[in-house]
C-alpha positions as CSV (number, residue, x, y, z in Angstrom):
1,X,19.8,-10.2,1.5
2,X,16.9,-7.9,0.3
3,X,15.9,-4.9,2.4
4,X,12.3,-4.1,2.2
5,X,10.9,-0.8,3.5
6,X,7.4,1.1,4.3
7,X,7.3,4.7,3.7
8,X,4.4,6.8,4.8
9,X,3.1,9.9,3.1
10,X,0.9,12.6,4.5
11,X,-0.7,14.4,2.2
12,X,-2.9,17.8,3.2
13,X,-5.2,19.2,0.3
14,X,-6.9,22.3,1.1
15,X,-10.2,22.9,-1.3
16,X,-13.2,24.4,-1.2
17,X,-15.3,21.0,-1.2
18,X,-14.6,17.8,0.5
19,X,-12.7,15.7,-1.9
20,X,-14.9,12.4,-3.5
21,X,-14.4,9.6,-1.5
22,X,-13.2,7.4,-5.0
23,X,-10.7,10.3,-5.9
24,X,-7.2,8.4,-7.0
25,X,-3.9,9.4,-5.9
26,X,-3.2,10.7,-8.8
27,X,-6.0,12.9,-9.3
28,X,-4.9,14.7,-5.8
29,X,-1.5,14.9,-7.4
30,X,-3.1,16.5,-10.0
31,X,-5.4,18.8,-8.3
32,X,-2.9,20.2,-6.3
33,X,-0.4,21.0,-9.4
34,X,-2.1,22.1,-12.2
35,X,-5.9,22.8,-10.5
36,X,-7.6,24.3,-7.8
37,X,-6.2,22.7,-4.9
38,X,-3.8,23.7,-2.7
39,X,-1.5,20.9,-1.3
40,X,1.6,19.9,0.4
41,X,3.1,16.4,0.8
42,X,5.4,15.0,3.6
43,X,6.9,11.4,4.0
44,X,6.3,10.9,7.6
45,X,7.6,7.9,8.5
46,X,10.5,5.5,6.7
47,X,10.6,1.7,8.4
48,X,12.8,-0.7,7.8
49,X,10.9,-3.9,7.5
50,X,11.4,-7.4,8.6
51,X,10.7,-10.1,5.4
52,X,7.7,-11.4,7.8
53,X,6.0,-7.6,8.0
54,X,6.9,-7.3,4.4
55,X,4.9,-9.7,3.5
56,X,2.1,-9.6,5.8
57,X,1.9,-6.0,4.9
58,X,1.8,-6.6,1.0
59,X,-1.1,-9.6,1.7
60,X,-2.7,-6.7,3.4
61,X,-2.5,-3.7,1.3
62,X,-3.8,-6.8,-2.0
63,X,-6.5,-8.1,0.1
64,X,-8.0,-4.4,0.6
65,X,-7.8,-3.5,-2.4
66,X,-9.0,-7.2,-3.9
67,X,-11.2,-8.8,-1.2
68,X,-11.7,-11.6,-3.9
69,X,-8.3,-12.7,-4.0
70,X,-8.4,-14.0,-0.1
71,X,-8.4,-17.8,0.4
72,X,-6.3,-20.1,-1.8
73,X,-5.0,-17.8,-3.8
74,X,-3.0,-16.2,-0.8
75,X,-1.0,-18.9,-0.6
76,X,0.4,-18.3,-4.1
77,X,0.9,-14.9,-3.7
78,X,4.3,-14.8,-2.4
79,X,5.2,-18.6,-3.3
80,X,6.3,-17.5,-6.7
81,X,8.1,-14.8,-5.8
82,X,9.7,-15.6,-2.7
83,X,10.1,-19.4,-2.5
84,X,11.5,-18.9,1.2
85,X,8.1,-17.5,2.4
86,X,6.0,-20.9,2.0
87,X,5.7,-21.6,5.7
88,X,4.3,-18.5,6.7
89,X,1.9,-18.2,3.4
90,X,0.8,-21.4,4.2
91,X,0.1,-20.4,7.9
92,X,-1.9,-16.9,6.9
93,X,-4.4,-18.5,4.6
């Protein structure tokens, strides 16, 4: 049976200007090793998941990041990939 887990990371920056709203993971990443940030990074929680917050966490984290992808295609998300998740895809959408 597959295991699924959600790991959170904290990550302080210390700078001299407030960091752009649209700055990408990886520019902080790079900042804070080869620029002029200072940095530090901590996992601060690890959670083993259950397949239903799995999935409603992945619908989540695509639909925030794609708000055009809500609706239909929902349903399909998670239908190819995990054929056992129909019934619940069907009833978030």
């Amino acid at each position: 049976m597959r295991k699924f887990f959600k790991t959170v990371y904290q990550i302080e920056v210390l700078s001299e200007e407030p960091l752009p709203d649209k700055m990408s993971l990886a520019q902080v990443e790079y900042e804070i090793t080869d620029g002029h940030y200072s940095g530090s990074i901590s996992i601060t929680e690890t959670k083993l998941l259950t397949a239903k917050e799995a999935a409603e966490a992945l619908i989540a984290q695509v639909f925030a990041r794609s708000p055009e992808l809500q609706g239909d295609c929902a349903a399909n998300l998670w239908k190819d990939y995990y054929p056992e998740w129909e019934d619940f895809v069907d009833n978030f959408t």
